[in-house]
C-alpha positions in Angstrom: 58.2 -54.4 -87.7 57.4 -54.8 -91.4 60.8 -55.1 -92.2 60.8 -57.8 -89.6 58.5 -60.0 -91.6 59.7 -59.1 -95.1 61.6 -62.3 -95.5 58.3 -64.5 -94.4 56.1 -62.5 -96.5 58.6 -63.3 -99.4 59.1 -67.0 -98.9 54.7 -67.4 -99.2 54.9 -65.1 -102.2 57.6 -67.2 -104.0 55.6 -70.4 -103.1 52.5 -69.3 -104.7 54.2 -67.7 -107.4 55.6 -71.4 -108.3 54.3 -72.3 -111.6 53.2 -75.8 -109.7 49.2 -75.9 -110.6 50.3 -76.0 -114.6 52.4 -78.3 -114.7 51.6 -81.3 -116.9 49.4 -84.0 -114.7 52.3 -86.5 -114.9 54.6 -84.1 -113.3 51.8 -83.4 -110.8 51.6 -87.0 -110.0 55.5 -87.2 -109.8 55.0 -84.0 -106.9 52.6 -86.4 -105.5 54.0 -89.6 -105.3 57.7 -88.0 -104.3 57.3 -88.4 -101.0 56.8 -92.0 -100.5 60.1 -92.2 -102.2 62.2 -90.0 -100.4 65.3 -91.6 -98.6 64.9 -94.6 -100.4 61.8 -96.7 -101.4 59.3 -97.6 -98.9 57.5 -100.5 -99.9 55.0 -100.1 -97.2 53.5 -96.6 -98.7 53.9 -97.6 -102.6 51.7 -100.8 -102.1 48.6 -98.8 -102.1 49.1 -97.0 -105.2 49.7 -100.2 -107.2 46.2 -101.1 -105.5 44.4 -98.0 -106.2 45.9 -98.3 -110.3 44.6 -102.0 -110.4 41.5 -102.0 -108.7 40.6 -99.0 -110.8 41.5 -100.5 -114.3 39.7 -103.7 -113.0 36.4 -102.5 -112.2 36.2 -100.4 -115.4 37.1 -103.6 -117.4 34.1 -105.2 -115.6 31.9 -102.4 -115.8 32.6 -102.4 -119.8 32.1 -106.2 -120.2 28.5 -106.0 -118.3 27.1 -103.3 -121.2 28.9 -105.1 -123.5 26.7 -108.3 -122.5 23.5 -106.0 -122.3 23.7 -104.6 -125.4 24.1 -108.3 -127.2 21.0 -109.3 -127.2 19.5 -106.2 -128.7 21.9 -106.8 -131.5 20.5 -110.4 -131.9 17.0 -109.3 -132.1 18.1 -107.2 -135.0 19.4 -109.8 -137.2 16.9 -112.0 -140.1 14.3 -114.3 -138.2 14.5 -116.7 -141.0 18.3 -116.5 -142.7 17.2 -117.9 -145.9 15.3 -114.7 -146.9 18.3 -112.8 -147.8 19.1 -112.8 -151.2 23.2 -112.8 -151.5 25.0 -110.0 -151.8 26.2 -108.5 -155.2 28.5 -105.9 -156.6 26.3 -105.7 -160.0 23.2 -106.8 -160.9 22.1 -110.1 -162.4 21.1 -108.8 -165.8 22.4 -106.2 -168.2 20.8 -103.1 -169.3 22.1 -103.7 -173.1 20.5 -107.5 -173.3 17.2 -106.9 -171.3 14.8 -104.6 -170.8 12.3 -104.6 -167.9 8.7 -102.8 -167.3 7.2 -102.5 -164.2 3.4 -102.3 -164.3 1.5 -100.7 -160.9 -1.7 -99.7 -159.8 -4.1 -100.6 -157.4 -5.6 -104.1 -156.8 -8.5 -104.4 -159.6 -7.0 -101.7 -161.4 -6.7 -104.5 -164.6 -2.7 -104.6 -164.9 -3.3 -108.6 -165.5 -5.5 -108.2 -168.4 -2.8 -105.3 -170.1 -0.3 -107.3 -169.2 -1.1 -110.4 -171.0 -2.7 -108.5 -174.4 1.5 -106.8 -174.6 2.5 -110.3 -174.0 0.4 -112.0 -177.0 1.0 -108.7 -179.2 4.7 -107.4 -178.5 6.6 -110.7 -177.4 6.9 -109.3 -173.9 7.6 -112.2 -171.0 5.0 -111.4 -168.6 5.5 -111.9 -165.1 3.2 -111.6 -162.1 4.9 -110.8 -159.0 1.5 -111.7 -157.1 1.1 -115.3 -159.2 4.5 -116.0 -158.2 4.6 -115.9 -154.8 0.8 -118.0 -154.9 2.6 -120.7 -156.7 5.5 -120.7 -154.3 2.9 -120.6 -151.3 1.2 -123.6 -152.8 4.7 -125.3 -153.4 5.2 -128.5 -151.1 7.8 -128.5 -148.7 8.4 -124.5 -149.7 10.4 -122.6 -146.5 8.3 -119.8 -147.6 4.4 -120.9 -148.2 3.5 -120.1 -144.7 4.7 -116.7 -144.3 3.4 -115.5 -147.8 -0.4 -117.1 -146.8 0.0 -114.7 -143.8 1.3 -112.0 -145.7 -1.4 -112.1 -148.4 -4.2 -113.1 -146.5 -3.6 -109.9 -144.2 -3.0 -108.0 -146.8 0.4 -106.7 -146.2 3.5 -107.3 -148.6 5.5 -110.0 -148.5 9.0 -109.9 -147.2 10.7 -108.1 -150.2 14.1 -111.3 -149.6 11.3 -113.6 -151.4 9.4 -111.5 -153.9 13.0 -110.1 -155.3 14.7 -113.7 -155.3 11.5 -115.6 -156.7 11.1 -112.7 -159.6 15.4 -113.3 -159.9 14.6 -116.5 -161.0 11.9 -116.5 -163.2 13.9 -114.1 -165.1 16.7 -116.6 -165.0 14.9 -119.9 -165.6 13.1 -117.8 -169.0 16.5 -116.7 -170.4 17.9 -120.3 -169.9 15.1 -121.9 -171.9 14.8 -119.0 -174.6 16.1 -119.3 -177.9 19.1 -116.6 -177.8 19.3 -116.1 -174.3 19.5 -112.9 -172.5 19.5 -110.8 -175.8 16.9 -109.0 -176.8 14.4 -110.2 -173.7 11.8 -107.6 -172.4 10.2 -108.4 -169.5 7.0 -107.3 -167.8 6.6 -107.5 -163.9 2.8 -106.9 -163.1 2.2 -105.9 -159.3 6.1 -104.7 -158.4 7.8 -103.2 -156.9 5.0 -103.2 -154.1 7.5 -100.8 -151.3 10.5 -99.0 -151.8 13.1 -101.3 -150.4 11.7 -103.4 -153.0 12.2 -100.9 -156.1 15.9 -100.2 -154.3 16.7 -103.9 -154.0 15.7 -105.0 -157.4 17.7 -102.1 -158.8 20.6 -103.1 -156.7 20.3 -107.0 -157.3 19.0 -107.7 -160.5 18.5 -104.8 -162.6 17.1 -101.3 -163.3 13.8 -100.8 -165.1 13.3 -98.7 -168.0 10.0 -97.1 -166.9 7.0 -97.8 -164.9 3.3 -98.1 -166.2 0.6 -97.1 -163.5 -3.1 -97.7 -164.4 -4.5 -94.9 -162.4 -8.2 -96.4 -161.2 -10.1 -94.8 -158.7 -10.9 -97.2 -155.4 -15.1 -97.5 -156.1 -14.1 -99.1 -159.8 -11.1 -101.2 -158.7 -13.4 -102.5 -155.5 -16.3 -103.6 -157.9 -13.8 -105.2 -160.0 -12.5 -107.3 -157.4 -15.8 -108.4 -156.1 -16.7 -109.6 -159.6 -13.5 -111.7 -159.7 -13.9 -113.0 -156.8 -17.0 -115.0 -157.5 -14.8 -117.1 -159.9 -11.3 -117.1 -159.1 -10.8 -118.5 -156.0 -8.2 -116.4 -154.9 -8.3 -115.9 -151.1 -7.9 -112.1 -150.8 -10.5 -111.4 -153.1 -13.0 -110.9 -150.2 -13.8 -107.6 -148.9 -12.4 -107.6 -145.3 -8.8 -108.6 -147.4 -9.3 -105.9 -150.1 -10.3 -102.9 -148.0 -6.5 -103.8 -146.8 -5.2 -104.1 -149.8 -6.1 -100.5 -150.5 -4.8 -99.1 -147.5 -1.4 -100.8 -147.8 -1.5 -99.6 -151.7 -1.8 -96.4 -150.4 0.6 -96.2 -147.9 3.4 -98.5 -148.6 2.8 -98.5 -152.8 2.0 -95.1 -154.0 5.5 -93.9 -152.5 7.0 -96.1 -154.6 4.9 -94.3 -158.0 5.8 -91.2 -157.0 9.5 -91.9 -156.7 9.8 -92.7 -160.4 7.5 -90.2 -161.3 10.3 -87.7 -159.9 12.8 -89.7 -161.8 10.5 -88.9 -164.8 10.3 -92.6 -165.5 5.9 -93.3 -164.7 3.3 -93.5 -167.7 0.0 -92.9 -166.2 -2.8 -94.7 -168.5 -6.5 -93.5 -166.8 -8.0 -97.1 -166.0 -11.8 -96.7 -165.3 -12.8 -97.3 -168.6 -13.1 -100.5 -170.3 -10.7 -103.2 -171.0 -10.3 -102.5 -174.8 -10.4 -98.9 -174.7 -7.7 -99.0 -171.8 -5.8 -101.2 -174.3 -5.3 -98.6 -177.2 -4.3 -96.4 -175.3 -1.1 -98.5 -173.9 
């Protein structure tokens, strides 16, 4: 009896021993597809493979060209709202380190980097430029693209767009070498109130040029509020109120103090201790 059914037994094992299941998937498709073409092609059973392949490739074109269309107007929401902003791109900054030489001068609002500023500029030839007074007079500017979006900005007390304050400092710095007896060489500038942020500091390094050092007049908030109040009463400036300077303080803190602290690491901050008077403060810079 078992030799009987030897032969069957051996013809299953040799078909499962067939090394079928690993072969590559095209030769798996060819096992497949084989039949339909035995004894000659038969148009009738190889019409719905050429179906199944184009539908298939159809629909995932489709399916790729409807995310393609969702995801576009997420990218569109990520570009500039107003174009202009952008500074162009460059390679190198504007300026050279061997001709000019720039200071940046922080601290908090009231902290007196104005009045410092301007004694180095009548005593040391320094040009002294106010990133705050510049964007004022470009608010004020008729027919400015910008004067509506700074008034915002400063009246909230949030910074500016660092596209504007980087381009409008850019030219200053431009329009003073122009007009200065031996151009570039030799200029030192001093930016009061800058960089504000840290895409600012990276921009301006990037764009136009890297500072030398950074002097921060260290004030605490009571002095600098007091100040502010007191300067308030004559100069007409419309964040010198105290709903705009308690938020001034908080976006010094939080948005400007990162920037300190990242030169301080560089080894590039001189702290001068700013609560005492205007002369004293002055000696010691």
């Amino acid at each position: 009896m078992l030799l009987r059914t030897l032969p069957s037994r051996l013809e299953i094992l040799s078909r499962l021993s067939k090394p079928r299941a690993i072969l590559p998937p095209v030769f798996q498709t060819y096992q497949f597809i084989r039949p339909y073409f035995a004894g000659g092609p038969r148009v009738d059973k190889f019409w719905p493979i050429v179906f199944i392949f184009f539908g298939g490739t159809g629909t995932f074109m489709y399916m790729v060209k409807i995310r393609a269309n969702a995801e576009s107007p997420k990218l569109r929401n990520q570009q500039p709202d107003n174009p202009k902003q952008s500074a162009p791109a460059k390679d190198i900054p504007t300026f050279s380190p061997t001709s000019v030489s720039v200071i940046f001068v922080l601290g908090g609002p009231g902290a007196g980097k104005g009045t410092q500023c301007a004694n180095l500029d009548r005593d040391y030839g320094f040009k002294y430029l106010s990133a705050g007074d510049l964007l004022r007079e470009e608010q004020d500017r008729p027919n400015s693209d910008f004067g509506s979006i700074i008034k915002d900005y400063i009246t909230n007390g949030k910074i500016v767009p660092m596209e504007v304050t980087v381009q409008l400092l850019e030219n200053a710095m431009t329009d003073y070498i122009k007009n200065r007896e031996g151009g570039a060489a030799g200029s030192r500038f001093l930016i009061n109130g800058f960089p504000r942020k840290m895409d600012q500091a990276l921009r301006f390094k990037e764009a136009v040029y890297p500072s030398q050092f950074t002097l921060f007049f260290d004030c605490p908030e009571h002095v600098m509020q007091e100040g502010l109040i007191n300067r308030g009463k004559i100069s007409g400036r419309s964040d010198d109120n105290a709903e705009s300077i308690k938020k001034r303080f908080r976006t010094f803190v939080e948005t400007s103090m990162p920037a300190v602290d990242y030169y301080e690491n560089q080894g590039k901050v001189v702290k001068v201790e700013a609560s005492r008077g205007p002369d004293e403060i002055y000696e010691e810079v």
